[in-house]
N, C-alpha and C positions, 0 to 999 in steps of 0.2 A: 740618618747620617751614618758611616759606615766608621766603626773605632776599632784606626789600626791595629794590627797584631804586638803584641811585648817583645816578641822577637825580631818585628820590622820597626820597632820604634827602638829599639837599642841600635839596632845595627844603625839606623838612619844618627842616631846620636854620633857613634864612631865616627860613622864618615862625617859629620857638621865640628867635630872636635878635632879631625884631619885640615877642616878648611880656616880652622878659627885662626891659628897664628899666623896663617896667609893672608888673610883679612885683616889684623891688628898691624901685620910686621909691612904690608903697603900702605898704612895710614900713619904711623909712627913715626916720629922725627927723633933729633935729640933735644927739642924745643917743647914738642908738647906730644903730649899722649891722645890717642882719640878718644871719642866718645863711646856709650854705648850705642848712641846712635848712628854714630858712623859708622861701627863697625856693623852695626843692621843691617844696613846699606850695603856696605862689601862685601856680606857674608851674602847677600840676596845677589852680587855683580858677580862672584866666583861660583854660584851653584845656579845660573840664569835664570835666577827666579825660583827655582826649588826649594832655598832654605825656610821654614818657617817655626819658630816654636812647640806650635803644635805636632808640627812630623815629627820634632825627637821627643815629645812626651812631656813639653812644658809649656806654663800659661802664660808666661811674660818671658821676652827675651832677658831679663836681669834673670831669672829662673836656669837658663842656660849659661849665664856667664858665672854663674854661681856655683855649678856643677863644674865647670873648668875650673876656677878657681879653688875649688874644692881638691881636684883629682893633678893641682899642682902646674896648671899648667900657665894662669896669669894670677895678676894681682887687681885688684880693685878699689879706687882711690873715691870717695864718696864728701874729700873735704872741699874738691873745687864746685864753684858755683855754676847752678844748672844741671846737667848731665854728670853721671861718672865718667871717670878715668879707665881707661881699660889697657894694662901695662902686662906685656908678657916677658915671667919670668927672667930675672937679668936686667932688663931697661932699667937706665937711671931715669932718675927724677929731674924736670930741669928745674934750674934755677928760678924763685922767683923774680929774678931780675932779667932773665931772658924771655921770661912769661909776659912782663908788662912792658919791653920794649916795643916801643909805637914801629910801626912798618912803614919804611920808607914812602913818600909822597909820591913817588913817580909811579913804582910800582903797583900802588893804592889803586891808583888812576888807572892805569892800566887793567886792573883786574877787576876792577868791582863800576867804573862808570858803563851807564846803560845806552850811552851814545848810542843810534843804531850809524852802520857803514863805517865804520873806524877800522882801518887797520893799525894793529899794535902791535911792536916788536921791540925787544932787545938790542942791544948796541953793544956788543960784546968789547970790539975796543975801546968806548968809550965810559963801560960802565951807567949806563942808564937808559931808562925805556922811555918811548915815543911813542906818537901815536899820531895817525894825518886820517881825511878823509880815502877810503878806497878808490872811488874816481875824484877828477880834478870838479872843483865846482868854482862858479863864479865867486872873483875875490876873496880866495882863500888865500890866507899869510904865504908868503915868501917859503918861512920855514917847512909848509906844508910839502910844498911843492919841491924844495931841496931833499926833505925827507923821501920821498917814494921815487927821488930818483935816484936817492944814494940806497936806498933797497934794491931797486929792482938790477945797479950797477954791481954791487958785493951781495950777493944774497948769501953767502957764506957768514959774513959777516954780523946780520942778524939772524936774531932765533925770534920764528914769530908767541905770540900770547893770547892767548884766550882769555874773552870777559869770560867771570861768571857768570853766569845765567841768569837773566831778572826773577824768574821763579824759585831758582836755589836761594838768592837770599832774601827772596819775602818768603819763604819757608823758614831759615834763618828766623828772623823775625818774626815765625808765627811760632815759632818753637820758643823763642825767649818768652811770648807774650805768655802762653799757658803756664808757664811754671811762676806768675807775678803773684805772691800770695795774696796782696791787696785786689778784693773781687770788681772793684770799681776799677783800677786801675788796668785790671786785668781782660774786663769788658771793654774798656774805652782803647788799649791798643789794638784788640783784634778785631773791635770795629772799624778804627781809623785804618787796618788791611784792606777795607772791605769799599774804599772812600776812591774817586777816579786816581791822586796820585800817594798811592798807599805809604811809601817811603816817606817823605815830606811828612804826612799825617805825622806817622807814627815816630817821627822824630822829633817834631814839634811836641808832641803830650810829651815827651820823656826830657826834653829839654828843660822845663820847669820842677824836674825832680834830682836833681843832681844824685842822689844815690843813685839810681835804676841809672840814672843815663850813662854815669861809671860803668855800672857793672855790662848794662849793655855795649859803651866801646869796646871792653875787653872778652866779651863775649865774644863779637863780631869782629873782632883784632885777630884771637883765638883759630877761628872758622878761614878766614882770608889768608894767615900765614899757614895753616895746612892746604891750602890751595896751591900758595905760592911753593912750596915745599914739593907736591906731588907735581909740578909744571917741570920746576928742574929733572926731577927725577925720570920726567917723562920721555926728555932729548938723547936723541943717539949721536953720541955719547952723553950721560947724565953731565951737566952743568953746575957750576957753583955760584951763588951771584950773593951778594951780601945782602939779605933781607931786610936787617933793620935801617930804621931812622939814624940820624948821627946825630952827635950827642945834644947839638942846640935845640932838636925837635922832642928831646926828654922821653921818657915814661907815660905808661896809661895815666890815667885820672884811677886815683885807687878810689875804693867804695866798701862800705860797710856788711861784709860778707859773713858776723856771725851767727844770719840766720836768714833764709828765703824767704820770711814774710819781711816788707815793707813799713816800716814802722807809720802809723798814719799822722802823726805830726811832721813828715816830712809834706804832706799837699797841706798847702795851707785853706785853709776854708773857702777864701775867696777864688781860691787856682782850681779846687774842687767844685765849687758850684760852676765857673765857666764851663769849665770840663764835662759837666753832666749836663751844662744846655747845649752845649753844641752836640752832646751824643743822642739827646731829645732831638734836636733839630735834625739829623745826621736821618736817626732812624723813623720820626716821623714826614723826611722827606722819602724814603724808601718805602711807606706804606701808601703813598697818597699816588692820585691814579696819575694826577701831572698839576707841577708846581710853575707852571710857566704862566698861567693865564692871569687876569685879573680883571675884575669887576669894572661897571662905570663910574664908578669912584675911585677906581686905582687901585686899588687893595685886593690882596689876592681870594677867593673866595674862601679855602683853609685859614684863614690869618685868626679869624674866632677862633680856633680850637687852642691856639697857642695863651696861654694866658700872660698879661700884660708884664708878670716879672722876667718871665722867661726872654720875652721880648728884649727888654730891658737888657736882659744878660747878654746875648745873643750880640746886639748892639756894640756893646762895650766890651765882647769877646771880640767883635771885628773891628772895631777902632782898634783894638791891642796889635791886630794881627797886621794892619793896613803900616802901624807906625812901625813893625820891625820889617817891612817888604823891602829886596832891594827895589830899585826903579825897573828893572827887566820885567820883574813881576807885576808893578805896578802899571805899566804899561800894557798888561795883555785882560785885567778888570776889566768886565762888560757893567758899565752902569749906562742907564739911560742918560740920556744929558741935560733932563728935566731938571735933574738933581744938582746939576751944577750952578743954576740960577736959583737967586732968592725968591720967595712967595709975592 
């Protein structure tokens, strides 16, 4: 492998320390500072793909933000939870009280549901965003239908909105998961990434943890208002729209941040063994060649290998799951209908 010159890995530094406050100062709000990893991300969108640590002579991007920070030109904040802070010189700090304001419900919806065919847009006179099917479909509400005719009538009048991406935020979510100090807990989320409806999964394990699930809304609170932040910023002319929640819809759920590991008396033992049979179950269904069949006795011909407590667990992991389904859910269960009559 060829290792560049001292004099082409300086210079290549110059110019990455040219791009840096380009990359911080379009990420930046007066709400939240980015990440290091966002700014990764931007420093790789303003150099298309040429910026890399290695070109300017360092082993980890923190290596790089270090060296600016060094030479004056940001600051580096290591007490929020997750990522660093990456603040160029001057930027104020925001409030923690603008930090854990929840974000408005419409707007939520707007950016982050994975609906596919939605169109979404802003209401400029009226202050709030919408959203209908793109074509007319059978029996859709009244409102649908009044919405995409008062679009297509004032199109001035809304500003359209982009979801985010379903993969941006199972990234989101696989980036929370790695940094969970607890190893079981930290297996069992970015397993439950790996499960047909990954979101659901992995909100369900954290559901049962009230710390993590804290810190994960405000992670994910965090990520969404920098979205919603660079959406304004992106209209010609930039726009102003009030981002947060009003005041009935309150503050994050705060969480115990004085330290990234998980303390393990928050899983309670019985929430922990479920947890590790369904991720038994989870991953020895991923290994077996096919779980669909079953023996002349009914039984599936894998069911030996399971041992009878796991079973057990297994069991009364889904009776738990079956009693908190809404009916939508309940209604799309494939069971056989053997099971509905008595022996």
């Amino acid at each position: 492998m060829d290792v560049p010159q001292p004099d082409l890995v300086e210079a290549a530094l110059l110019e990455a320390l040219e791009v840096l406050p380009k990359a911080v100062s379009s990420l930046s709000s007066s709400e939240r500072a980015p990440t290091a990893s966002e700014v990764r991300l931007a420093m790789g969108r303003f150099t298309y793909g040429g910026f890399t640590p290695a070109r300017v002579g360092c082993k980890r991007f923190r290596d790089f933000l270090a060296i600016a920070e060094d030479r004056g030109m940001i600051t580096l904040d290591d007490s929020r939870q997750g990522d660093i802070a990456v603040r160029l010189i001057g930027d104020s700090q925001p409030s923690s009280a603008q930090a854990e304001r929840r974000i408005r419900s419409d707007l939520w919806r707007a950016l982050t549901d994975w609906t596919p065919n939605l169109s979404r847009y802003y209401d400029k006179e009226q202050d709030r965003f919408l959203w209908f099917p793109t074509e007319a479909v059978p029996l859709e509400p009244e409102r649908s239908a009044a919405s995409r005719a008062s679009v297509a009538a004032e199109p001035t009048r809304y500003v359209p909105v982009s979801a985010i991406p379903i993969h941006q935020q199972l990234e989101w979510m696989r980036e929370f998961a790695t940094k969970v100090g607890d190893d079981k807990l930290r297996e069992l989320l970015l397993a439950a990434l790996q499960t047909a409806r990954p979101e659901k999964v992995f909100l369900a394990l954290l559901h049962g943890i009230p710390d993590y699930q804290a810190r994960f809304a405000r992670f994910r609170n965090s990520l969404v208002r920098a979205e919603a932040e660079k959406w304004q910023q992106q209209q010609e002319p930039p726009i102003t729209v009030n981002i947060d929640s009003s005041e009935g819809e309150g503050t994050l759920p705060s969480a115990d941040q004085s330290n990234d590991r998980i303390a393990i008396p928050l899983i309670s033992s019985s929430l922990r063994e479920t947890y590790e049979t369904l991720l038994t179950a989870y991953l020895r269904q991923k290994t077996t060649p096919h779980v669909g069949t079953t023996d002349e006795s009914g039984s599936s011909p894998h069911s030996e290998k399971m041992p009878n407590e796991q079973v057990s667990g297994l069991r009364s992991a889904l009776h738990r799951a079956i009693d908190r389904m809404p009916i939508s859910e309940l209604q799309r269960l494939a069971i056989p209908a053997g099971y509905f009559f008595e022996e």
